[in-house]
C-alpha angles and dihedrals in degrees: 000000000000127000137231130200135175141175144192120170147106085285132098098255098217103073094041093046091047089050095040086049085049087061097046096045080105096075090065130258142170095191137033136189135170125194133190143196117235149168080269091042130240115000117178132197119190148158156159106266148024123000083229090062096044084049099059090048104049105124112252096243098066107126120156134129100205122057159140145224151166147197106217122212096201108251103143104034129348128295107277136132098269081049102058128083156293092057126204140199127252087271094046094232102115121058126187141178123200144183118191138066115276097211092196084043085124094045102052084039087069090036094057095038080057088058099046106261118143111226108208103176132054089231141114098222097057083074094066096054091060087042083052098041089040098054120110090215115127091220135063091228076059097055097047087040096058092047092054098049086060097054129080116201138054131306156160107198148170133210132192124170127195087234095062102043092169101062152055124205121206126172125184130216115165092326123086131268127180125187118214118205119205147156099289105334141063142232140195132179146156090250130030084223088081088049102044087089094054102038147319096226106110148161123201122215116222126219104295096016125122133188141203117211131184132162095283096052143287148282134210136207144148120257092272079057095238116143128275097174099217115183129193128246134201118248125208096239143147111211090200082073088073092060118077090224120198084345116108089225139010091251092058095052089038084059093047091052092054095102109044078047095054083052097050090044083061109036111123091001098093115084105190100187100060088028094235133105133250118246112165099156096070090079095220130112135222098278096043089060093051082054089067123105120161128017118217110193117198120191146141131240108330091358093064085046095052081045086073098052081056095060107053090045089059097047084044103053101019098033084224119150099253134174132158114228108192096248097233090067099041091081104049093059089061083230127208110257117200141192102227087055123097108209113206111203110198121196127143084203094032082207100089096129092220088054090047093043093049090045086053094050093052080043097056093035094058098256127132119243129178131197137239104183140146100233136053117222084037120148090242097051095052097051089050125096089229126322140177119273102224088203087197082150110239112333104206110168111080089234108081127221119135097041085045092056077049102061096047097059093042077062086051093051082054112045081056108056096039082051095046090049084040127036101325126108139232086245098057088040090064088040095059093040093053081051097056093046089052088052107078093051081046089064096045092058089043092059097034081071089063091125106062083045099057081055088057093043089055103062093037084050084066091055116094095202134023140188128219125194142189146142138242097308094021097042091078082044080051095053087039095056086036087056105044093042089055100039094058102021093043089221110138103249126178135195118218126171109260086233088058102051086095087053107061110322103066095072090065094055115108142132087294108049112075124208133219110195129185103215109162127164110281143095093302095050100102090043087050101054089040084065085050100059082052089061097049101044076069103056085248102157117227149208109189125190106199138132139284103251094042112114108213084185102212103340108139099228144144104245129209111182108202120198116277115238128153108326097238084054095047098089096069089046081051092046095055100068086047084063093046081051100050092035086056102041089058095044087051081050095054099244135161088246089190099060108023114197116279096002137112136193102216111037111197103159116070 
């Protein structure tokens, strides 16, 4: 949520803070603003809606090579003009840009109106920029130093000041802050996706470090500045990742790319001869693992439903206790944490500021937590004890998909390992390995059927309300569908379990109500088509993913047969055709699939 750019070189900053705001329009925004320091000081251009639209409106004469600038998500007043960044003070000669939440934002708001200061915006953040302006420091680490010891919350922010033209400060706690190294100049930014054109050399702050860059380098220090000695290293990116290419929107292509990523997840973790799976980046040996007895897995969003798909794979194949809990709620339960417990935390960004926090409060309290994240540096890499790299390759779009395939198949990796160390036999081990490397040509087969789902996607687009269904293993495929459909399309769509539509839901179900059931062939298959015929004895109309070989007798229904693997790896072959829905319904609907109203990729204020 939000994004931050900066930039100090031998350049003109505009250009360079409007493209790097382009590449970070994914992780949701209703304002944007850019400033910039020249021979006449800060001038600031800013404004509610699009970076393209501010684009087209920045003033002509606006030279300056160093700058910063900012995409808001509205969290303190609505989204205007005054509300969006960058922010100054009364003089007009600091400038900052901030993400995060200031908890005393109301307080020092009073505080500054007593002493005369005439607050023109709604926000939190304007109040840094007077803290900054009104310090008696000499330097401008000082400054920012002294306004930050007076706030209480979470931020990523950036400083410049007209009296120290050559240089931009920045400081991190609990929102993200990447350095960008490059020839004679330097970059920052909230996502290395706005850096990946300019260089890939980069340095990440940590909670409580500052940093200080100008167009030589950069220095970093904690908040008592004292050093911290930071140096930069070189990622293996291209930056051509970051582009959607010959795709109308990053999800497509996202979609497209989920084959050639489930092979990448598994490259060099199956083990074939003793039928397990590799995991050496969970830190743990062999008695450790056996130590285990019970997972927690904490996520947000899909993450948490895919959490849950987690969870019955690892109670299925480890025979392990595990459950998923959504992050933003662990915390506030002061939870037991014990010592016998492993804690999964899941986050493509691992940056998504409920999952950290609930990482930070196992880790204070003495538990284990590893990590299944999407990049590697992440806040939330770097606080876990080990974790799976899910090596999916950059996920833009704020709908999920290939990170998502991803994770479910770093659950299956371990499940695995933890049941191979634990109950389950060689033979199953093999089983399950010949499944997984089925999978990415699974997956293939699944999108090159796009088509005939697009047909599908147009007559539940005309619904205002759907339903979606499963049960045990397809009730998680079921929230998940729920959750991308009405992310993108904007329908209200609902997941129940299959076995809960008698108690509450089927009195909703009409001509009008479509259905969308996972119904694949198990245990569960005859009890799922009895609630099908429920449905259709009362003209509900349905969509059902099943199977091939599943017989759903005389129930009128739209079928969509998914490729049979094993059957504790069927429900993220059920879960792909639920994305082309969704994709293609908001597509009939005429949405900006990519940044879907209201919504962030990256959320990093609770």
């Amino acid at each position: 949520m939000c994004g931050i750019v900066g930039y100090v070189g031998g350049q003109q900053a505009a250009p360079l803070l409007l493209e790097g705001l382009t590449r970070l329009e994914h992780r949701g925004y209703d304002s944007a603003g850019v400033a910039v320091l020249g021979p006449t000081g800060v001038k600031v251009a800013k404004r509610a809606g699009r970076v393209r639209q501010l684009s087209e409106e920045l003033p002509k004469r606006f030279a300056g090579k160093l700058g910063i600038g900012h995409t808001r998500w509205a969290t303190h007043g609505p989204a205007n003009d005054v509300n969006a960044h960058p922010h100054v003070d009364a003089s007009g000669e600091v400038a900052v840009v901030h993400n995060g939440i200031i908890d005393n934002a109301a307080a020092l708001r009073h505080r500054l109106a007593d002493q005369g200061v005439d607050l023109a915006s709604d926000t939190d953040t304007e109040v840094l920029a007077h803290l900054v302006a009104r310090s008696g420091a000499d330097t401008l680490e000082g400054k920012v130093r002294d306004a930050l010891s007076a706030i209480e919350g979470t931020y990523g922010v950036a400083v410049m000041h007209a009296d120290f033209p050559d240089r931009i400060v920045v400081a991190r706690n609990g929102s993200p802050l990447i350095i960008g190294v490059g020839d004679k100049e330097m970059h920052v930014a909230s996502d290395l996706a706005a850096l990946v054109r300019y260089t890939t050399t980069i340095a990440y702050l940590d909670d409580g470090e500052m940093a200080t860059l100008t167009a030589g380098g950069f220095t970093t220090y904690r908040q008592d500045l004292t050093s911290t000695n930071k140096t930069a290293t070189t990622l293996d990116i291209d930056p051509s990742s970051y582009d959607a290419g010959d795709h109308d929107s990053f999800m497509h292509k996202e979609m497209v790319e989920q084959p050639a990523a489930a092979e990448r997840v598994l490259r060099g973790r199956l083990d074939e001869r003793f039928g397990t799976a590799h995991l050496g980046g969970l830190n743990m040996d062999a008695r450790e693992t056996r130590a285990i007895r019970r997972v927690k897995i904490l996520g947000c969003g899909s993450a948490y439903y895919v959490g849950q798909m987690g969870a019955a794979l690892l109670e299925e194949l480890a025979r392990i206790p595990a459950d998923a809990e959504a992050a933003s709620e662990f915390r506030y339960r002061n939870p037991i944490i014990v010592s016998d417990t492993l804690y999964v935390a899941v986050s493509q960004s691992g940056e998504t500021i409920d999952t950290l926090l609930a990482v930070q409060e196992i880790r204070r309290k003495g538990g284990r937590v590893i990590g299944l994240v999407n990049v590697v540096g992440s806040a939330i890499a770097r606080e876990c004890d080990g974790g799976i790299y899910l090596h999916a390759g950059p996920e833009v779009a704020v709908a999920s998909t290939k990170a998502l395939t991803n994770m479910f198949l770093g659950f299956a990796l371990l499940a695995l390992q933890l049941g191979r160390v634990r109950d389950l036999s060689i033979a199953d081990g093999k089983r399950l390995i010949a499944g997984l490397q089925q999978l990415p040509g699974q997956l293939a087969e699944m999108l090159e059927r796009e088509d005939e789902l697009a047909a599908i996607a147009t007559s539940l687009a005309e619904a205002e309300s759907l339903f979606f269904v499963g049960r045990v293993r397809g009730f998680p495929v079921a929230r998940e569908g729920a959750q991308k459909f009405k992310e993108i399309s904007y329908r209200h769509a609902e997941a129940y379990q299959t076995s809960e539509l008698k108690h509450g839901p089927l009195a909703l179900i009409s001509e009008a109500v479509p259905t969308v059931a996972i119904v694949p062939g198990d245990e569960l298959t005859d009890r799922n088509v009895a609630a099908l015929h429920e449905i259709a004895a009362r003209r509900g109309p349905l969509v059902v993913v099943t199977h091939a070989d599943v017989d759903l007798g005389d129930v009128e229904a739209v079928r969509i047969d998914v490729p049979r693997n094993e059957r504790e790896l069927d429900p993220i072959l059920l879960t792909v055709p639920l994305q082309l829905l969704a994709y293609h319904a908001a597509l009939r609907l005429g949405h900006d699939i990519d940044k879907p109203r209201n919504l962030a990729k990256s959320v990093t204020v609770e």
